[in-house]
C-alpha positions as CSV (number, residue, x, y, z in Angstrom):
1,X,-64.1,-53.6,7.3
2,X,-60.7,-54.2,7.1
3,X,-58.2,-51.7,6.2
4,X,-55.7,-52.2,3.5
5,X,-51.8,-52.6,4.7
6,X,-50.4,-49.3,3.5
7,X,-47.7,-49.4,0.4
8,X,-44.4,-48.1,1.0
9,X,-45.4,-45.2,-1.7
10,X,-48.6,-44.3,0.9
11,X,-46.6,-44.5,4.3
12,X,-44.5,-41.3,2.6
13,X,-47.2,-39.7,0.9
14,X,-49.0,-39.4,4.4
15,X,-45.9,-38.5,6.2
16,X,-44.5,-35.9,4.1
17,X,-47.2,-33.2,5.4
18,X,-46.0,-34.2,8.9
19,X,-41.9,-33.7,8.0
20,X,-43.2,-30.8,5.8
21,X,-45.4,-29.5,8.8
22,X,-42.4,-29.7,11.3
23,X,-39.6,-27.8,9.0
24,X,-42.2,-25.0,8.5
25,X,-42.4,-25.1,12.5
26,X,-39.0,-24.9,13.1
27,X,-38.6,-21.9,10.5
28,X,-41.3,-19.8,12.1
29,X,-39.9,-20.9,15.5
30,X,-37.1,-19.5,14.3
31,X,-38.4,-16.0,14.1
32,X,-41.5,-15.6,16.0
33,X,-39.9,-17.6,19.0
34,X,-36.4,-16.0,18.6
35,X,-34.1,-19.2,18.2
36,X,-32.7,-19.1,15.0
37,X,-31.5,-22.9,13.2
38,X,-28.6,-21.4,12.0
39,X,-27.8,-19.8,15.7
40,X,-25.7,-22.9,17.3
41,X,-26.1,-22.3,20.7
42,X,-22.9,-24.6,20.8
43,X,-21.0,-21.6,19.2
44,X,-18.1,-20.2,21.3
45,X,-16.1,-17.4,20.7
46,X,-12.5,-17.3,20.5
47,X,-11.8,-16.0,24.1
48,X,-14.8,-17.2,26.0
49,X,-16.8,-14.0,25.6
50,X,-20.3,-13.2,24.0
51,X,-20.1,-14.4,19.9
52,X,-21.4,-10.8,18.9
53,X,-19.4,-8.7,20.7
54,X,-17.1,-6.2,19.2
55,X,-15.1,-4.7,22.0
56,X,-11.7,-5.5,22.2
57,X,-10.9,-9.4,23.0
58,X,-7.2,-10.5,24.3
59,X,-5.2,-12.1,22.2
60,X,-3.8,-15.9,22.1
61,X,0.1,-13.8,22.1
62,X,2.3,-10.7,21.3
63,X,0.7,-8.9,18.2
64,X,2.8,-6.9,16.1
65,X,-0.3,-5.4,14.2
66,X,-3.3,-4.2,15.4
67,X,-5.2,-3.5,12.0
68,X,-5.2,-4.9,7.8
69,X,-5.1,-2.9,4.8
70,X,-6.2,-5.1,2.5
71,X,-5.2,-3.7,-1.3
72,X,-6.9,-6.4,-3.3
73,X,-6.0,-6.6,-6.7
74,X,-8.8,-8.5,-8.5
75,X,-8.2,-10.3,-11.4
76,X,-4.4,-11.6,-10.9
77,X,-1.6,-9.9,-11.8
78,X,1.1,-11.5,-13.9
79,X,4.3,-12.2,-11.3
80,X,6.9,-12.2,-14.1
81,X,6.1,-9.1,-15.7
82,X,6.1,-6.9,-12.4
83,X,8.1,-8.3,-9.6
84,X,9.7,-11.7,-10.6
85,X,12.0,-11.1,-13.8
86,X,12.6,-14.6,-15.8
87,X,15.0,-13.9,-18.4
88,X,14.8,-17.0,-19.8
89,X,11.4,-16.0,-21.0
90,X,12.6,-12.9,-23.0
91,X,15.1,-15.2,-24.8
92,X,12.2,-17.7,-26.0
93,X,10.1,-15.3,-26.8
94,X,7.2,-16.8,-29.3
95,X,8.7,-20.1,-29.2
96,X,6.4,-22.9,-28.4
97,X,6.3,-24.4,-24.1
98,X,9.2,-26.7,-24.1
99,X,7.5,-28.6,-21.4
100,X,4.8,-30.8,-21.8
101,X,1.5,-28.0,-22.2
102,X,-0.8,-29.9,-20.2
103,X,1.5,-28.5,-17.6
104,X,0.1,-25.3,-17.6
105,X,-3.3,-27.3,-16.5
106,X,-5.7,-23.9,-16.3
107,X,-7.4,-24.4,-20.1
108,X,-7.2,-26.8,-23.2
109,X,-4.4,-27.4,-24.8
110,X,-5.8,-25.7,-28.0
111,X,-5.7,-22.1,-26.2
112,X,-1.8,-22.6,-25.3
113,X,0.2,-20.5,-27.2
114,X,4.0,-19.9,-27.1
115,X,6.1,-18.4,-24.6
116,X,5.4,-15.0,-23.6
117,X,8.5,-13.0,-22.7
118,X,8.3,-9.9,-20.4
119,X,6.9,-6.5,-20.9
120,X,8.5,-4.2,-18.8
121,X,12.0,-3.6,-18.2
122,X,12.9,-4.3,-14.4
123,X,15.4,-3.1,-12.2
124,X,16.9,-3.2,-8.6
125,X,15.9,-1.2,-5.8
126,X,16.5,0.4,-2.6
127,X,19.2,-1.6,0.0
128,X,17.9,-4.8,-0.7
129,X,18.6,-4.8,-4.4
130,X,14.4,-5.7,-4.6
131,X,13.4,-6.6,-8.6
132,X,10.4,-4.3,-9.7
133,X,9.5,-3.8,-13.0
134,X,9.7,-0.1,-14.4
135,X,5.4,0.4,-14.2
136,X,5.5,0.7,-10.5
137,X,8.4,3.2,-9.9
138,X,6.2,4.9,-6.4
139,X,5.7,1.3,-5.2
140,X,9.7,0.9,-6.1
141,X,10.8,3.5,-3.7
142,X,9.3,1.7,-0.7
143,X,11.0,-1.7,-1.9
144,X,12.6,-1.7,1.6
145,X,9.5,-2.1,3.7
146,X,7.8,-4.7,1.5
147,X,8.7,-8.3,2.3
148,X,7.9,-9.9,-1.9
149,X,6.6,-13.3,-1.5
150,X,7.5,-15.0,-4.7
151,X,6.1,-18.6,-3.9
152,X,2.5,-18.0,-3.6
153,X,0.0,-20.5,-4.8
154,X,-3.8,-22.1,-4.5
155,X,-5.8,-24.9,-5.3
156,X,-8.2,-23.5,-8.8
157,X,-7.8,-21.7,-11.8
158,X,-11.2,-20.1,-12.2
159,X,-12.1,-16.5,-10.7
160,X,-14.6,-17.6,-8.3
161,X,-13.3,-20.2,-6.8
162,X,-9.9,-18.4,-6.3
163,X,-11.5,-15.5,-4.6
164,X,-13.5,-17.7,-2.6
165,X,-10.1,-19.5,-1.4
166,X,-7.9,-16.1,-0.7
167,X,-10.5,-14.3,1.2
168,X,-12.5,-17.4,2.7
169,X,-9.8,-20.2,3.1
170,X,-12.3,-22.2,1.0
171,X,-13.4,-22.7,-2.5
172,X,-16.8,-22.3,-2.6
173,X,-19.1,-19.8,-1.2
174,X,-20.6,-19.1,2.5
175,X,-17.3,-19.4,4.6
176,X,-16.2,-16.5,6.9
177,X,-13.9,-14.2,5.0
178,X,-10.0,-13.3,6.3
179,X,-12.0,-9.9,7.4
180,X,-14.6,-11.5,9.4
181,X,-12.6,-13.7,11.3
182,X,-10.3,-11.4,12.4
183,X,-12.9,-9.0,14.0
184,X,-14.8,-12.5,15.3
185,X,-11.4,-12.7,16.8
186,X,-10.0,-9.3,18.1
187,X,-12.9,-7.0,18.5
188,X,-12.8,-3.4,17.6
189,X,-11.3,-0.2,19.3
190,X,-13.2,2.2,18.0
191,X,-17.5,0.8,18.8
192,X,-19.0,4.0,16.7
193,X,-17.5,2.4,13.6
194,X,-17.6,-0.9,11.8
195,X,-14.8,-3.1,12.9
196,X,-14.2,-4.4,9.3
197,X,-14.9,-1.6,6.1
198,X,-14.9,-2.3,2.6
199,X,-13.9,0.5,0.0
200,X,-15.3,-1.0,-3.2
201,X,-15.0,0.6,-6.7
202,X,-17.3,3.2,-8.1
203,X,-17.3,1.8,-11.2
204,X,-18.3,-1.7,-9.8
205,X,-18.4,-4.6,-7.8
206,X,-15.5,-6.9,-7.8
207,X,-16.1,-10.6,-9.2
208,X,-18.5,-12.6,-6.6
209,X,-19.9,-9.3,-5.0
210,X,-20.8,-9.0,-1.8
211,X,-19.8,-12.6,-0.9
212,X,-16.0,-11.3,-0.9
213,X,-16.7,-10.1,2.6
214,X,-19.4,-12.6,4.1
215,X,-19.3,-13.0,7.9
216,X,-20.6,-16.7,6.5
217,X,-22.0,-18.7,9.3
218,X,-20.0,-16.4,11.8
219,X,-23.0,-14.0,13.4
220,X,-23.7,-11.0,11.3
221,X,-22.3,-8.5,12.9
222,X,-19.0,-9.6,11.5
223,X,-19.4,-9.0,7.9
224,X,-17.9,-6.2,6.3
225,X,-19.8,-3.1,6.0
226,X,-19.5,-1.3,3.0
227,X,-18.8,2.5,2.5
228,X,-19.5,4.2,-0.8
229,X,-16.5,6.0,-1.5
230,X,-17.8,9.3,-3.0
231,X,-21.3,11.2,-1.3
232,X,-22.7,9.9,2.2
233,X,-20.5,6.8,2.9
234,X,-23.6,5.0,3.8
235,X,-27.0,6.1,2.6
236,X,-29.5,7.6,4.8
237,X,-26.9,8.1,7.5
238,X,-28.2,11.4,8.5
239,X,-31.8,12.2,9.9
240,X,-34.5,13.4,7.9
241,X,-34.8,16.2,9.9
242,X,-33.3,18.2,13.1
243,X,-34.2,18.0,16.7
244,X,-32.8,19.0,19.7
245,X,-30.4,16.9,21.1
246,X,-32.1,16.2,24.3
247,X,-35.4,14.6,22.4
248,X,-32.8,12.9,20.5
249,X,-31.6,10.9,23.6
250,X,-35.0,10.3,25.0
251,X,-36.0,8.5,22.2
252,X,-33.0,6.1,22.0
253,X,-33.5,5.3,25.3
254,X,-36.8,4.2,24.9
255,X,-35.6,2.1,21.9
256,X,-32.8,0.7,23.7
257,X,-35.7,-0.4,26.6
258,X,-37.8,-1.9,24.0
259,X,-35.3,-3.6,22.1
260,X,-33.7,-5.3,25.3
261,X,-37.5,-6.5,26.3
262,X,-37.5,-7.4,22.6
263,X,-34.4,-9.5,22.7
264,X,-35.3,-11.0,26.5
265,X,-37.3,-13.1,25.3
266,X,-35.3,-14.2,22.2
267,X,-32.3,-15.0,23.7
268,X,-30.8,-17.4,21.1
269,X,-31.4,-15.2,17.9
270,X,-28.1,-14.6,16.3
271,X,-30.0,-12.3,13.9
272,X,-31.4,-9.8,16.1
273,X,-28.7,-9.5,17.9
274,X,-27.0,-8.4,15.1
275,X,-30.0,-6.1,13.8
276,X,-30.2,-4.4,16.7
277,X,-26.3,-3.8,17.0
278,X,-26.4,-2.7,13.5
279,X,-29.4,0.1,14.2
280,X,-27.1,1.2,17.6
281,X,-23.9,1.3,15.2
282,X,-25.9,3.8,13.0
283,X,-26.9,5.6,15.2
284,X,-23.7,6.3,16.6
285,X,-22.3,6.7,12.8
286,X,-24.1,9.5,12.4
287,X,-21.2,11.7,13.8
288,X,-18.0,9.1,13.4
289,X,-18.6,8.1,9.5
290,X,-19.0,11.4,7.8
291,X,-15.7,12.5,9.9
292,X,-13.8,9.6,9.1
293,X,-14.2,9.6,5.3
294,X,-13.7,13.5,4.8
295,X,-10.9,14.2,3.1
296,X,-11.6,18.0,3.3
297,X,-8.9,18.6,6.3
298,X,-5.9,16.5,4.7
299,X,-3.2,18.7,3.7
300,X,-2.7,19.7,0.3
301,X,0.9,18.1,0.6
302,X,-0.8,15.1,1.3
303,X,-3.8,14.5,-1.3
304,X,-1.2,15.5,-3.9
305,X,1.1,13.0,-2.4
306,X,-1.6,10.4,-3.0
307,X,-3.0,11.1,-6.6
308,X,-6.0,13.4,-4.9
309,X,-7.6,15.3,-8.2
310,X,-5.5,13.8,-10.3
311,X,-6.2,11.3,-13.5
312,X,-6.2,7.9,-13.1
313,X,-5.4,7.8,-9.7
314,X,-8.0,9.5,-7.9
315,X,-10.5,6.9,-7.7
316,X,-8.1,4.6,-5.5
317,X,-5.8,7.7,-4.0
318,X,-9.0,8.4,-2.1
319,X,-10.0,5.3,-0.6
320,X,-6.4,4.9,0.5
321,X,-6.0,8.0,2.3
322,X,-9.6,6.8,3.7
323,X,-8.8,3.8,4.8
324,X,-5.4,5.4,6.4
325,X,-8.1,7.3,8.2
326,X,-10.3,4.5,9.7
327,X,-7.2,2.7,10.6
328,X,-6.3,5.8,12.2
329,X,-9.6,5.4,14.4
330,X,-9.1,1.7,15.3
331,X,-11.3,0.6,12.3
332,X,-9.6,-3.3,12.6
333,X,-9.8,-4.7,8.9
334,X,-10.5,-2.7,5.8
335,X,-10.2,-4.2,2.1
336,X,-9.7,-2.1,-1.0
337,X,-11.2,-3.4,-4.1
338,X,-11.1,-2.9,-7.5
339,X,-14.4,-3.1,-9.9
340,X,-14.5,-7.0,-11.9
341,X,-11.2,-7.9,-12.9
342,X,-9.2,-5.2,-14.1
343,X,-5.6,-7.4,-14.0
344,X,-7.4,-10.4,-15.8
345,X,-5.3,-9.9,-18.9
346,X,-5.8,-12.6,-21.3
347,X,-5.6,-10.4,-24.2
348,X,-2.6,-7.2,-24.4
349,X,-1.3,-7.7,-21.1
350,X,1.5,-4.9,-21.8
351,X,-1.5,-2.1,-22.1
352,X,-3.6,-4.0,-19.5
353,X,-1.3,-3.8,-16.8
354,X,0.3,-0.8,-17.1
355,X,-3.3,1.3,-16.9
356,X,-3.6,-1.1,-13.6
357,X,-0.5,0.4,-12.4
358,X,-1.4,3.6,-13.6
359,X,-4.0,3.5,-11.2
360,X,-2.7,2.3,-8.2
361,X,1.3,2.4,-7.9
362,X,1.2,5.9,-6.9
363,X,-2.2,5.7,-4.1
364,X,-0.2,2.3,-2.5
365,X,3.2,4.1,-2.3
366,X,1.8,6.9,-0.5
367,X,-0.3,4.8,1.9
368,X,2.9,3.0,2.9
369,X,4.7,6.6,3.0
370,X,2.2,8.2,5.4
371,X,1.6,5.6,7.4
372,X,5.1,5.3,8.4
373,X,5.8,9.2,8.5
374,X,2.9,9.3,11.7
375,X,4.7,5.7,13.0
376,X,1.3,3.8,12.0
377,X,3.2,1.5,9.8
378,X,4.6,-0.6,12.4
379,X,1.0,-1.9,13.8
380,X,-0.6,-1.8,10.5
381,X,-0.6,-5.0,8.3
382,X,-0.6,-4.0,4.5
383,X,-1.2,-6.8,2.3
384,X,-1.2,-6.3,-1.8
385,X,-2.3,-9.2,-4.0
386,X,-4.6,-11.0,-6.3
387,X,-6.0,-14.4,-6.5
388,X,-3.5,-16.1,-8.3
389,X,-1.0,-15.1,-11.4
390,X,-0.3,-15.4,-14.9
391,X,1.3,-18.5,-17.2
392,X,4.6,-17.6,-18.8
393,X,3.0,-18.6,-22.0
394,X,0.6,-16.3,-24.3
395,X,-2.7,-17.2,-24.4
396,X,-4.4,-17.6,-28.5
397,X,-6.8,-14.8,-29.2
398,X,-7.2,-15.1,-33.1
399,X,-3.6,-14.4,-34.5
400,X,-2.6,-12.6,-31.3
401,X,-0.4,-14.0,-28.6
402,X,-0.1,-10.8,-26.4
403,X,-2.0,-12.2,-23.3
404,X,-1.6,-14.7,-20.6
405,X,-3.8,-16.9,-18.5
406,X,-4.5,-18.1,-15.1
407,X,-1.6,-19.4,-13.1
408,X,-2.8,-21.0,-9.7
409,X,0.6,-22.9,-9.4
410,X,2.9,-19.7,-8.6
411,X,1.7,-15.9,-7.5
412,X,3.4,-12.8,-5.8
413,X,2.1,-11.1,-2.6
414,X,3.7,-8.7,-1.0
415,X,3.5,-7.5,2.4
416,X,4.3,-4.3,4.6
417,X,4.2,-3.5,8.1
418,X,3.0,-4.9,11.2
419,X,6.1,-6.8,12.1
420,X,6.9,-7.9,8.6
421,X,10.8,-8.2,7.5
422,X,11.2,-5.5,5.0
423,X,13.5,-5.6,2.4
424,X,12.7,-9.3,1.7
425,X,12.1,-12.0,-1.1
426,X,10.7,-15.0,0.0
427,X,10.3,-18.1,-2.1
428,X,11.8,-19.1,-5.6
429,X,10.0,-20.1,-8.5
430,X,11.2,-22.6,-11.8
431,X,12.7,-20.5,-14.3
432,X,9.6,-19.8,-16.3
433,X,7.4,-18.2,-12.9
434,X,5.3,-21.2,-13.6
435,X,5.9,-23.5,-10.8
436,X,6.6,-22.5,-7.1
437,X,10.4,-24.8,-6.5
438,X,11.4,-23.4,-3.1
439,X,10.0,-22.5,0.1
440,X,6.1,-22.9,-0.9
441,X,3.3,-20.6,0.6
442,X,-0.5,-21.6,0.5
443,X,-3.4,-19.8,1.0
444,X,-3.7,-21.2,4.9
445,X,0.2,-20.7,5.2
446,X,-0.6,-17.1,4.1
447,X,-3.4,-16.8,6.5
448,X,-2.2,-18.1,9.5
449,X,0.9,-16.1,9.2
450,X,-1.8,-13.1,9.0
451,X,-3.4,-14.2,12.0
452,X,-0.2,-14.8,13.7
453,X,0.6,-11.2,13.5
454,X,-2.3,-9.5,14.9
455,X,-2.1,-11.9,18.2
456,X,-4.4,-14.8,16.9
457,X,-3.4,-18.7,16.9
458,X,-4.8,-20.4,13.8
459,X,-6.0,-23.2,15.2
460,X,-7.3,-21.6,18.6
461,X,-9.5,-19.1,16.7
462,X,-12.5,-21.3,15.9
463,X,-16.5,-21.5,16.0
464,X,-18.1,-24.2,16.3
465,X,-20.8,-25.5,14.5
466,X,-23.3,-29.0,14.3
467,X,-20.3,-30.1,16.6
468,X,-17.7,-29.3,14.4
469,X,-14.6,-26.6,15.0
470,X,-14.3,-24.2,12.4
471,X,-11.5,-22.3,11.4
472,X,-9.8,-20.4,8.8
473,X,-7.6,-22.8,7.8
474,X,-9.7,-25.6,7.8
475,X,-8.6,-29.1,9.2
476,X,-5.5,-29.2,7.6
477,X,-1.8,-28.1,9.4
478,X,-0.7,-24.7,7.7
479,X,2.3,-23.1,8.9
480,X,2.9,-19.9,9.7
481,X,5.9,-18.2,7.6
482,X,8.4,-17.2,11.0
483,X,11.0,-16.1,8.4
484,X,8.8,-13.3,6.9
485,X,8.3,-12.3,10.5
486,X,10.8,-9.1,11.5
């Protein structure tokens, strides 16, 4: 009998079990075989060595900083109410945007109000005559060591995708962040701590969680590792119980002979590499973590200094004078967050910021003030910012106009340290703060400068994956900023 020619609809409805069949056999490959699909074995690291190893790697040139201090500000503080005065605003105070509103390009032209003029009074500081408004008078005294960049900017108004883009270099999730990278890239000097700690905020996660510090495609053992800030810094770090020291050892070393038969035979498994690291790391924690985060043998001088004990600023004054610490112990990268969006201040931004300055002015000023009393400063990169900024006009909440909205076309960072020019204001915006007119900085601009100064090449730092090179800053040509550069 003759069998009937097979439809187009029954040629896929046989063959679907088979391509169904195979991806499940790659999957469990994946594990029980030890090559993992998301593994290239065409990766490469940046200097030729193994792609999960943390010792120290050379570097493409000179560094002038060895480890970040990343004091993220989450949420985006307004540039021309704390370090970019626009007098211009105070003069048309309430009057409507004498520009064309679909300028302002972050939300509808319904929820544009009029302009918004400034809410604190500003002054100059220190030898260079630095602007800073009167809410950060600690941060003021250290105007001389920050370099002000006034010409920030990025590529969308919403939180996500603006977090996504300053720590990741992209605008969606599941890139490598800043952090990541630059332990892929440099290693760490001290192996009985993660290379790259996050400090996050008792009262929360930032916006986007834990994806703020995603090692992305990059192998695991690059992601940030966060440390609770008050109790054990990471849970379950001590052992159950006591033993001598001497049974202690045995049985490591019998774990360590297991897990290199283990991994033998799975050569290509990014993931157990990383697990197995991770279990070696904690071990080794046990001792170095609990040190590193105790506060107890800091001088009174000094925890006073930093807001220790005192109301608002204990909260962040710790984690500072923690992450002094771990720096301290060749920690490489550590990032300072806030809980969701405490600078997002659509609505009363005079009350909103200045309980955001409250918090941190004093703990940041310190920071910068003990680091350069031990002579840490000069190889440690600080780095203060948010996403983006603010819009020089009010944003509509009912009959109030005391807010303002995103601004993704003109921000202020500042940085301190680790070969940076102090004492300097880069960039120039319109006279509204809306618009970046002079000497523009992007997001890759800002990272390759970054990278620049702990030794790293933008474009040499890469990983490659399905065949492509990936980096930082992406495909396109970023610049690095030579005349922040001390």
């Amino acid at each position: 009998m003759n069998q009937p020619t097979p439809s187009r609809r029954d040629f896929f409805a046989r063959t679907s079990d088979g391509l169904l069949g195979a991806a499940l056999a790659q999957m469990l490959g994946a594990d029980l075989l030890g090559h993992s699909a998301t593994a290239s074995d065409e990766a490469i690291a940046p200097h030729g060595g193994g792609i999960d190893d943390l010792t120290p790697k050379p570097v493409h040139h000179p560094a002038t900083a060895k480890s970040v201090i990343q004091l993220f500000m989450n949420g985006g503080p307004s540039q021309m109410d704390l370090f970019d005065p626009k007098p211009l605003l105070g003069k048309m105070d309430g009057q409507p945007y004498p520009g064309n509103v679909e300028e302002i390009g972050n939300t509808g032209t319904s929820d544009v109000g009029v302009m918004l003029g400034g809410k604190y009074k500003f002054d100059r500081h220190g030898e260079s005559g630095m602007w800073m408004a009167d809410v950060l008078p600690h941060t003021a005294q250290m105007a001389d060591d920050l370099c002000m960049i006034h010409s920030m900017w990025t590529d969308h108004p919403n939180h996500d995708n603006a977090l996504y883009k300053i720590h990741s270099g992209r605008l969606f999730m599941g890139y490598p962040t800043l952090g990541a990278w630059t332990v892929y890239g440099l290693g760490s000097e001290n192996q009985n701590l993660p290379a790259y700690v996050v400090l996050s905020d008792p009262l929360g996660l930032p916006k986007n969680g834990t994806r703020n510090w995603t090692a992305g495609f990059l192998p695991p053992v690059y992601q940030g590792t966060p440390f609770r800030p008050t109790g054990s810094p990471i849970l379950n770090l001590k052992p159950q119980f006591e033993q001598p020291d001497a049974v202690t050892e045995t049985a490591r070393d019998l774990l360590k002979q297991l897990d290199q038969h283990h991994q033998s035979e799975r050569r290509h498994y990014a993931g157990l590499d990383a697990r197995i690291q991770s279990y070696g790391l904690a071990a080794r924690m046990q001792l170095s973590a609990s040190e590193a985060l105790d506060l107890s043998g800091e001088t009174a001088e000094t925890l006073s200094m930093y807001g220790v004990g005192s109301s608002p600023t204990d909260s962040f004054a710790r984690r500072c004078l923690m992450a002094r610490r771990l720096v301290e112990r060749g920690v490489r990268y550590v990032q300072i967050f806030l809980e969701e969006q405490p600078w997002d201040s659509h609505v009363d931004l005079e009350d909103n910021h200045r309980a955001a300055c409250e918090r941190t002015d004093r703990p940041v000023a310190a920071l910068l003030k003990d680091l350069k009393r031990s002579g840490m400063l000069d190889s440690t990169l600080v780095i203060w910012g948010g996403e983006f900024g603010r819009t020089p006009t009010s944003q509509r909440s009912g009959d109030l106009y005391t807010g303002r909205d995103h601004n993704m076309q003109a921000f202020t960072s500042w940085m301190a340290g680790g070969g940076i020019k102090g004492g300097t204001s880069y960039g120039k915006t319109d006279e509204f703060g809306h618009k970046v007119i002079e000497d523009p900085v992007s997001v890759h601009d800002f990272h390759a400068t970054i990278l620049h100064a702990l030794g790293l090449h933008h474009q040499k730092l890469f990983f490659t994956r399905s065949g492509l090179e990936e980096r930082l800053t992406g495909v396109e040509a970023p610049r690095v900023v030579h005349e922040i550069l001390a």
